[in-house]
C-alpha positions, 0 to 999 in steps of 0.5 A: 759170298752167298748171293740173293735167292731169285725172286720167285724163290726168295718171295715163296720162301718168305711166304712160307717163312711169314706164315709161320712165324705169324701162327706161331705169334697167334699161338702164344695167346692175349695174355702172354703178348701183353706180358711180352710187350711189357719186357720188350719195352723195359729192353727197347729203352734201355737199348737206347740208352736213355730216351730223353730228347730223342726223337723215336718212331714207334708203329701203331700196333695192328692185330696180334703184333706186339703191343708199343702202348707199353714202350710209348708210355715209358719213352713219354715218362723219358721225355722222349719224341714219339712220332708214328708213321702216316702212309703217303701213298702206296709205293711212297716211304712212310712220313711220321708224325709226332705222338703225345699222349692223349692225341686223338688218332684217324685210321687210314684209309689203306688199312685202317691203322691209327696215324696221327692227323695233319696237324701233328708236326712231321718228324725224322726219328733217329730211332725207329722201331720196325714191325716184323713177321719175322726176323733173323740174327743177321738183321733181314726181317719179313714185312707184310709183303708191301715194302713200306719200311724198306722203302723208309729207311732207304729214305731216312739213311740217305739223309741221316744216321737213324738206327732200326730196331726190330720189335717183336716177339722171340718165337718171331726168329726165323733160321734164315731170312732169304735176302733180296737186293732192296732188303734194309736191315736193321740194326738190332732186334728187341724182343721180351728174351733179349736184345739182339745186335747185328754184326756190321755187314761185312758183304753185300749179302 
């Protein structure tokens, strides 16, 4: 049973890992990420296996992350619940908020990403699609160093099913996530070239 690298080990590997896997990203240019977010999301709903009725987190799209605009509008077309996620606070798991189309979204204080308001209902998704920097086949993905979604899905799975979707672009792919003791993993990775779906865990890493 492999054991998880020690800390200062496993957090330069993932630096090192994460900067490459975002020039990689930067490289592939304006126009074939929104042809890739468009394939992605074609794949993401029919990963879900219909969308009508489900309550699905989506992520507000930061800099030259894959565009969710695409996969918003065929989950609204689907009649499914959108909901984005609206920081708390900075050590605290995420809460969502639902989305419809035509909302007016703030942008947060922290990072100046869009978020509904206080007045958009809370929602617990069953679905919830996870931004990345970098991921492998096993489920391990690397965030942006903060913990946020680890944090949430930690807090969500101890209340209720939700299955964790990965979304990003292929060239995202890494060999080998080093994995941590605090790491979620999700359960499938959607990208524009195919949809991954993780084996269950069969050890503890």
């Amino acid at each position: 049973m492999s054991r998880p690298a020690p800390l200062s080990e496993a957090v330069a590997s993932k630096a090192s890992l994460r900067a490459a896997a975002l020039a990689r990203r930067a490289a592939m240019g304006a126009e074939a990420r929104a042809a890739a977010a468009r394939a992605a999301a074609e794949r993401a709903v029919a990963a879900l296996d219909g969308a009508a009725g489900k309550a699905v987190g989506l992520f507000a799209t930061f800099r030259d992350e894959i565009d969710t605009g695409p996969l918003a509008d065929l989950l609204w077309a689907a009649g499914a619940t959108v909901a984005l996620p609206v920081m708390v606070a900075r050590d605290a798991p995420l809460l969502f908020r639902r989305w419809q189309a035509g909302d007016t979204l703030a942008l947060s204080a922290a990072y100046a990403i869009p978020e509904p308001g206080p007045q958009a209902p809370e929602v617990d998704p069953e679905f919830l699609l996870v931004p990345l920097a970098a991921f492998d086949r096993k489920g391990f993905r690397i965030g942006y160093g903060a913990g946020f979604y680890d944090r949430t899905l930690a807090r969500l799975r101890a209340c209720r099913r939700v299955t964790a979707i990965g979304y990003a672009f292929a060239c995202q792919e890494v060999e080998r996530v080093p994995a941590e003791a605090h790491d979620e993993r999700v359960d499938l990775v959607v990208t524009e070239a195919e949809t991954i779906r993780i084996p269950p865990r069969t050890t503890a890493f």
